[in-house]
DSSP file (Angstrom, degrees, kcal/mol; ACC not computed):
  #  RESIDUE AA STRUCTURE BP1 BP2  ACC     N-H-->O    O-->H-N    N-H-->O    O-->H-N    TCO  KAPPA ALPHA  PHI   PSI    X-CA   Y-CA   Z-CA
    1    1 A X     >        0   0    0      0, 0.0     4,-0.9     0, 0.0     5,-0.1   0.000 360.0 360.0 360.0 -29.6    0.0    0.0    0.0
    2    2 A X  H >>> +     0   0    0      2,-0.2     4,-2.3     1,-0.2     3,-1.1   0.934 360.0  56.2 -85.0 -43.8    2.8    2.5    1.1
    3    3 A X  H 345S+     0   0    0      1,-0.3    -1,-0.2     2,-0.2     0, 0.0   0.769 103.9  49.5 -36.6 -34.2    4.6    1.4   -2.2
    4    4 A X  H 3>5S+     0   0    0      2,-0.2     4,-2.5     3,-0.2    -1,-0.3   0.761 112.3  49.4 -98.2 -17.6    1.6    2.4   -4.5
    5    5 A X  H <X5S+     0   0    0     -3,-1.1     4,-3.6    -4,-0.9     5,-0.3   0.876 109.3  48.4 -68.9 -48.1    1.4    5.8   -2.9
    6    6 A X  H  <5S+     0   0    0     -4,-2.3     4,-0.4     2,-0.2    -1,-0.2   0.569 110.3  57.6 -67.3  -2.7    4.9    6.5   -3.2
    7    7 A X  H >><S+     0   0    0     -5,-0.5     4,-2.2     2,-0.2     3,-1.6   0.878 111.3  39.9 -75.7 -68.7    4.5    5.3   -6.8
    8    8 A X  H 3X S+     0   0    0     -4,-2.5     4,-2.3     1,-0.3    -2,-0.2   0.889 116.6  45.5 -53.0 -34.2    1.9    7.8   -7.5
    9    9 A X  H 3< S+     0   0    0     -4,-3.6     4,-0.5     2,-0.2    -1,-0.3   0.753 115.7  49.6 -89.0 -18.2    3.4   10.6   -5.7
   10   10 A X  H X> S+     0   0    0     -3,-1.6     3,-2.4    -4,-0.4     4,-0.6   0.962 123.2  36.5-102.7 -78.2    6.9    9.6   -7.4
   11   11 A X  H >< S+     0   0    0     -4,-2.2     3,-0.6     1,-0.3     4,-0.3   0.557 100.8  63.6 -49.0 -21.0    4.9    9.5  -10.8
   12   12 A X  T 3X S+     0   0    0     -4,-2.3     4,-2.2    -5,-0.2    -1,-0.3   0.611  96.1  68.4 -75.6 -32.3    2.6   12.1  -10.7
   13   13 A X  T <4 S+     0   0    0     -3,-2.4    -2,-0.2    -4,-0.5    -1,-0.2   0.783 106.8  44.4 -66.8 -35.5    6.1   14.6  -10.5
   14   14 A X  T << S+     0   0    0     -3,-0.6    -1,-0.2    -4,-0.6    -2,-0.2   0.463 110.2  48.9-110.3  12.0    6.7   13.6  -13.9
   15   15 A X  T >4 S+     0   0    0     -4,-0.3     3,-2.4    -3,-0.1     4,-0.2   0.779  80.6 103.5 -70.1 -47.5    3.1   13.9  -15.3
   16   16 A X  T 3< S+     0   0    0     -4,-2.2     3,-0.4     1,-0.3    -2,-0.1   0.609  94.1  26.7 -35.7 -24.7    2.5   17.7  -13.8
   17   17 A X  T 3  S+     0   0    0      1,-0.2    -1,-0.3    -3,-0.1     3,-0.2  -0.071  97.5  88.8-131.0  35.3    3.1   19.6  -17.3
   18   18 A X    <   +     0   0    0     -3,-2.4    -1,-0.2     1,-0.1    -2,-0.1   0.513  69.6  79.5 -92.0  -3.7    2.0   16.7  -19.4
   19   19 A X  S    S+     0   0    0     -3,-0.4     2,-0.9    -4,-0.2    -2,-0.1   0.611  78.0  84.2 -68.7   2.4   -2.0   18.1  -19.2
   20   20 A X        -     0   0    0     -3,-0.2     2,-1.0     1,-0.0    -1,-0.1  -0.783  64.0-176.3-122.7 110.6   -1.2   20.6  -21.8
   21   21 A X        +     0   0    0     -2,-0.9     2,-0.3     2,-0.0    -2,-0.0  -0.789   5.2 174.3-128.6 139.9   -1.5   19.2  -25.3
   22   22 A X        -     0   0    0     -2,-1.0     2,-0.5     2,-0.0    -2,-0.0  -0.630  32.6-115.8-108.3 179.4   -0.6   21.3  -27.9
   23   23 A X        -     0   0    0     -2,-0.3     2,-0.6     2,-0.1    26,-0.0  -0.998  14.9-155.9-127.8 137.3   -0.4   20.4  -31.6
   24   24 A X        +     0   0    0     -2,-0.5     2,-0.4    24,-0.1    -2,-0.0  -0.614  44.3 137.8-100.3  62.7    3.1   20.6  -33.0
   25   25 A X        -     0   0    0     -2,-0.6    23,-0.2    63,-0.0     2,-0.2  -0.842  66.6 -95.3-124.4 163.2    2.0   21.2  -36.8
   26   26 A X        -     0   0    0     21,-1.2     4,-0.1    -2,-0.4    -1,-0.0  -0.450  32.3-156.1 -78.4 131.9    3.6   23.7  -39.0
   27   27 A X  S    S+     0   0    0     -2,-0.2     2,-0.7     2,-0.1    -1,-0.1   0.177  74.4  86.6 -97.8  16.2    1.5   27.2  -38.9
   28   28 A X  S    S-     0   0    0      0, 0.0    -2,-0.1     0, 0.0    -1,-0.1  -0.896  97.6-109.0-139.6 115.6    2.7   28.3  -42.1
   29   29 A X        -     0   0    0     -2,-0.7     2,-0.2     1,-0.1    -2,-0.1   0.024  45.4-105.7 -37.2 146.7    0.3   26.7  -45.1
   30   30 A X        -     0   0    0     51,-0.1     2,-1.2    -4,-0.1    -1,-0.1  -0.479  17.0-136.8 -73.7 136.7    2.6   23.9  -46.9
   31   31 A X        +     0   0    0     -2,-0.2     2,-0.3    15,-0.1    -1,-0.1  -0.705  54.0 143.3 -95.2  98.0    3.9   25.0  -50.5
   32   32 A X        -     0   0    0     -2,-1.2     2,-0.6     4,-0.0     3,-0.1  -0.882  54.7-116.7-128.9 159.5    3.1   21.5  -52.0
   33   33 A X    >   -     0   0    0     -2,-0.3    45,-1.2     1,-0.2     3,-0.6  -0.681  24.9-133.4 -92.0 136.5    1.7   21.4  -55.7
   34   34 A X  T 3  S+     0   0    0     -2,-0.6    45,-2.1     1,-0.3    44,-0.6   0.866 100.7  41.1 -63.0 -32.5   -1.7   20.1  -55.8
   35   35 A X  T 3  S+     0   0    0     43,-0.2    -1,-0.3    42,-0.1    -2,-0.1   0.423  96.3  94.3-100.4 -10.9   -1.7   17.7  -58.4
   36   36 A X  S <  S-     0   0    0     -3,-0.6    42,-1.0     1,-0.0     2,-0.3  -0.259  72.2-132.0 -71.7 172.0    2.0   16.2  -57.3
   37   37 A X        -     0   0    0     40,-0.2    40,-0.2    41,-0.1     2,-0.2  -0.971  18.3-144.7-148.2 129.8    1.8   13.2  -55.0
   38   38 A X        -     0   0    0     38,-0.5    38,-0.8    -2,-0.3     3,-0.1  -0.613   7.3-131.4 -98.6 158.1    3.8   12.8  -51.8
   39   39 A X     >  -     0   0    0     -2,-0.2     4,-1.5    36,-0.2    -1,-0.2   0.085  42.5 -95.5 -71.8-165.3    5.5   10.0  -49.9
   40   40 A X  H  > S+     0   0    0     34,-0.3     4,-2.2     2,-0.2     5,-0.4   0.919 126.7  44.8 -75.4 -74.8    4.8    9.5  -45.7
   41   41 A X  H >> S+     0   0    0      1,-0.2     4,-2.8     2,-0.2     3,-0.6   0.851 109.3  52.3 -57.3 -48.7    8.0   11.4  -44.9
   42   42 A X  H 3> S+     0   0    0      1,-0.3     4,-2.0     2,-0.2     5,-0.3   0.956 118.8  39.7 -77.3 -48.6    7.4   14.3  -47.5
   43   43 A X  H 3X S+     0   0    0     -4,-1.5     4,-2.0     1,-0.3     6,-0.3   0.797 110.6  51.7 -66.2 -10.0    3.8   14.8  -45.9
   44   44 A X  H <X>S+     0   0    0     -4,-2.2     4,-2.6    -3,-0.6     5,-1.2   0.913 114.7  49.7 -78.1 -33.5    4.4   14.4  -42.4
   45   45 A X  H  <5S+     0   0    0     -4,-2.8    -2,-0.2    -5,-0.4    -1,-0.2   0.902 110.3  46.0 -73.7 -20.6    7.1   17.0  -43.1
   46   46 A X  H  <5S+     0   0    0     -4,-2.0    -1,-0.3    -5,-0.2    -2,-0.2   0.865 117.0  50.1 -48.7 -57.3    4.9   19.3  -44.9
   47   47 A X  H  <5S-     0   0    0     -4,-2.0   -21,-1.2    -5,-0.3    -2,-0.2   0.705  98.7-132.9 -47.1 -38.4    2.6   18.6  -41.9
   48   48 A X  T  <5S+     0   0    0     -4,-2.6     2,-0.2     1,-0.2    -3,-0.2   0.609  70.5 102.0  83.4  19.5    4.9   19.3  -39.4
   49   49 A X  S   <S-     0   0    0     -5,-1.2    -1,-0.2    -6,-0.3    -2,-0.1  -0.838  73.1 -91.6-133.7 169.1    3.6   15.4  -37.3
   50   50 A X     >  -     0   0    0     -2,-0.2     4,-1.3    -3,-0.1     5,-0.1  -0.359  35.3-108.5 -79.9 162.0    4.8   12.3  -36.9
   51   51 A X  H >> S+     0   0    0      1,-0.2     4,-2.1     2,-0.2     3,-1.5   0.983 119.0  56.1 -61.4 -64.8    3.9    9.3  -39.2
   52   52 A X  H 3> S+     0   0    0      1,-0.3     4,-5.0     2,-0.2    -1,-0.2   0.791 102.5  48.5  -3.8 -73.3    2.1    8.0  -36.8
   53   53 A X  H 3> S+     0   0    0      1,-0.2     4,-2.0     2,-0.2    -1,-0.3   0.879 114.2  48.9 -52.2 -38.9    0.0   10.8  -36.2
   54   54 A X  H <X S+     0   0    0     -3,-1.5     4,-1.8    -4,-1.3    -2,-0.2   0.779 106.8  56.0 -64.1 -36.7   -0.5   10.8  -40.3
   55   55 A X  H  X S+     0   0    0     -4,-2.1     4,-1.4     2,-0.2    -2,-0.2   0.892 117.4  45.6 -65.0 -40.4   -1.4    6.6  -40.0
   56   56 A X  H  X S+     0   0    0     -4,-5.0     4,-1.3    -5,-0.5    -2,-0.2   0.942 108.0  44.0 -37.5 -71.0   -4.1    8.2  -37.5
   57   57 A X  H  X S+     0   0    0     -4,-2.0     4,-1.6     2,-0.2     6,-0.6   0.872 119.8  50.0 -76.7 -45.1   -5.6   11.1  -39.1
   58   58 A X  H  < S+     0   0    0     -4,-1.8     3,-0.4    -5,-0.3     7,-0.2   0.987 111.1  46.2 -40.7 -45.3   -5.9    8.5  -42.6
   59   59 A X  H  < S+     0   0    0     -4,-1.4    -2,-0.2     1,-0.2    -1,-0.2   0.813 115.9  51.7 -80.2 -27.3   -7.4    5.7  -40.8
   60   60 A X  H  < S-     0   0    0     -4,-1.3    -1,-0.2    -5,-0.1    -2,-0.2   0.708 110.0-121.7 -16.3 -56.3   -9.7    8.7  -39.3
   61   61 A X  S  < S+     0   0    0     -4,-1.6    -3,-0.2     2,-0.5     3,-0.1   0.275  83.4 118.5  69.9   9.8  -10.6    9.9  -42.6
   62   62 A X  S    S+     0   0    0      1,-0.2     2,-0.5    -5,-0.2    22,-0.3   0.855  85.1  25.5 -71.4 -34.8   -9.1   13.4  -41.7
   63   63 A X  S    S-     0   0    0     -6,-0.6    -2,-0.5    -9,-0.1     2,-0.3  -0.970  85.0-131.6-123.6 134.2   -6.4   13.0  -44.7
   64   64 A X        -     0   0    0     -2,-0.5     2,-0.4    13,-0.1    13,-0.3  -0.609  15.4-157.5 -72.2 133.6   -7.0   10.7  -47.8
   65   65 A X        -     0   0    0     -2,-0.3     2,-0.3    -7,-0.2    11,-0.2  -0.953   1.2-154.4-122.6 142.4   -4.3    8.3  -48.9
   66   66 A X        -     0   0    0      9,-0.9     2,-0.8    -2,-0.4     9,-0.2  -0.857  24.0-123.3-108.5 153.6   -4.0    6.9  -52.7
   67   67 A X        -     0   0    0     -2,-0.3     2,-0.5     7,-0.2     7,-0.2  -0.787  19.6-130.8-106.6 119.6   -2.4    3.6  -53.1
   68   68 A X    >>  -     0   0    0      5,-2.1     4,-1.6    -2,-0.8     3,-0.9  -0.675  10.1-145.8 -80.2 135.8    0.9    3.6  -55.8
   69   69 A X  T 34 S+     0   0    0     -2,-0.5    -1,-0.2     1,-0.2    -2,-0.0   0.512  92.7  62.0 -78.0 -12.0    0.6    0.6  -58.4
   70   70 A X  T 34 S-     0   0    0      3,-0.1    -1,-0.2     1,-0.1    -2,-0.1   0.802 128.4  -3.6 -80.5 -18.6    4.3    0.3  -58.3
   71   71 A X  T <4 S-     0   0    0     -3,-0.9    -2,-0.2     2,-0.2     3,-0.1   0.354  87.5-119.7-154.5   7.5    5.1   -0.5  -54.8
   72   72 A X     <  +     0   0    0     -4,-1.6     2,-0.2     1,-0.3    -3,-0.1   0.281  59.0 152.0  13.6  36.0    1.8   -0.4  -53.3
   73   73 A X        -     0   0    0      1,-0.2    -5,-2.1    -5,-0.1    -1,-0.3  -0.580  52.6-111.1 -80.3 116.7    2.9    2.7  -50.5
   74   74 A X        -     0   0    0     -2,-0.2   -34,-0.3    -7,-0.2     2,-0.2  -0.158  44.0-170.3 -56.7 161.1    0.3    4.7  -49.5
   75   75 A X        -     0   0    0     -9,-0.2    -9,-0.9   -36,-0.1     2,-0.3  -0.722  17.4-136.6-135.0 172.9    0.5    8.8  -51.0
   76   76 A X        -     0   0    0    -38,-0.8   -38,-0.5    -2,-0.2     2,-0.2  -0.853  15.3-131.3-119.1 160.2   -0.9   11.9  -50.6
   77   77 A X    >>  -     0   0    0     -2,-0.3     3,-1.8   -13,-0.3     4,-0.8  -0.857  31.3-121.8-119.0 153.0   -2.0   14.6  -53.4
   78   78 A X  H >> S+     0   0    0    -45,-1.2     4,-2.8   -42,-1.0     3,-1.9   0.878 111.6  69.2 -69.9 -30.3   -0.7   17.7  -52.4
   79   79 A X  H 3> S+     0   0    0    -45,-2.1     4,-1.4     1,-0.3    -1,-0.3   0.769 104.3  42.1 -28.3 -45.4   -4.6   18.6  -52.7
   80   80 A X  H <> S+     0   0    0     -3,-1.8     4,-2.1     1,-0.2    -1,-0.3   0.733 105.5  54.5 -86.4  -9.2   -5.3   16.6  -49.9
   81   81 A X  H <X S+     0   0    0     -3,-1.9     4,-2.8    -4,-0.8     5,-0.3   0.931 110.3  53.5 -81.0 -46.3   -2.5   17.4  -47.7
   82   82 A X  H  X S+     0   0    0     -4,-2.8     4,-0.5     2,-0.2    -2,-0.2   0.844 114.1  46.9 -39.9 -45.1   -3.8   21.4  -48.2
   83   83 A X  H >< S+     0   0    0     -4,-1.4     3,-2.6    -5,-0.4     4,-0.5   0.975 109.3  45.7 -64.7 -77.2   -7.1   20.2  -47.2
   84   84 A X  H >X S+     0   0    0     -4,-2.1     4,-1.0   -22,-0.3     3,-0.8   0.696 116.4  51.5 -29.4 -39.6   -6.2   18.3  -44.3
   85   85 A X  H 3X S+     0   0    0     -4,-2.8     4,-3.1     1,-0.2    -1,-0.2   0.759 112.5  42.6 -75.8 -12.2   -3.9   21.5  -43.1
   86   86 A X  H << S+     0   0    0     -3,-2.6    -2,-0.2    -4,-0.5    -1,-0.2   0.451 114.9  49.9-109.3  15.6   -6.4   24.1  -43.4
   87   87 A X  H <4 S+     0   0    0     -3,-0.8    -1,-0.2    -4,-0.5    -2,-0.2   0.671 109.6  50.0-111.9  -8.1   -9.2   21.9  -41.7
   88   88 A X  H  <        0   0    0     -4,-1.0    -2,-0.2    -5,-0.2    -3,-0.2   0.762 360.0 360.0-102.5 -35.7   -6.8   20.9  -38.6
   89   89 A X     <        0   0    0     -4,-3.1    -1,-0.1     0, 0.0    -3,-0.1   0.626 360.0 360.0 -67.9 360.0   -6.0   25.1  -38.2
């Protein structure tokens, strides 16, 4: 019992400033061509987020992914990546 209190109180020290969740995305609209089509890295870096967050917002439906017939790796068009920035500011 004394163990799980000193747990919390031990953990709870490094929690205090985790309640504040910001989003770490790029404020400045992406200069991507609309009709071009980007990999995962070029839109999360256009995005400013981690792939993760981008495997999120797809499976969401916030951002549309197309599927390349050469290697079958998901894309973006830049279209959507414009949409997706200017519906998440």
């Amino acid at each position: 019992m004394l163990g799980a209190i000193i747990g919390d109180i031990a953990g709870s020290r490094f929690e205090w400033n985790n309640n504040k969740k910001s989003l770490d995305m790029n404020a400045i609209q992406p200069q991507v061509n609309k009709e071009a089509r980007y990999s995962i890295k070029e839109t999360c870096a256009f995005l400013g987020i981690h792939r993760h967050t981008l495997r999120a917002w797809t499976e969401s439906g916030l951002i549309k992914s197309i599927t390349r017939k050469s290697n079958g790796r998901p894309a973006y068009k830049g279209i959507d990546i414009l949409s997706c920035w200017m519906s998440v500011m």
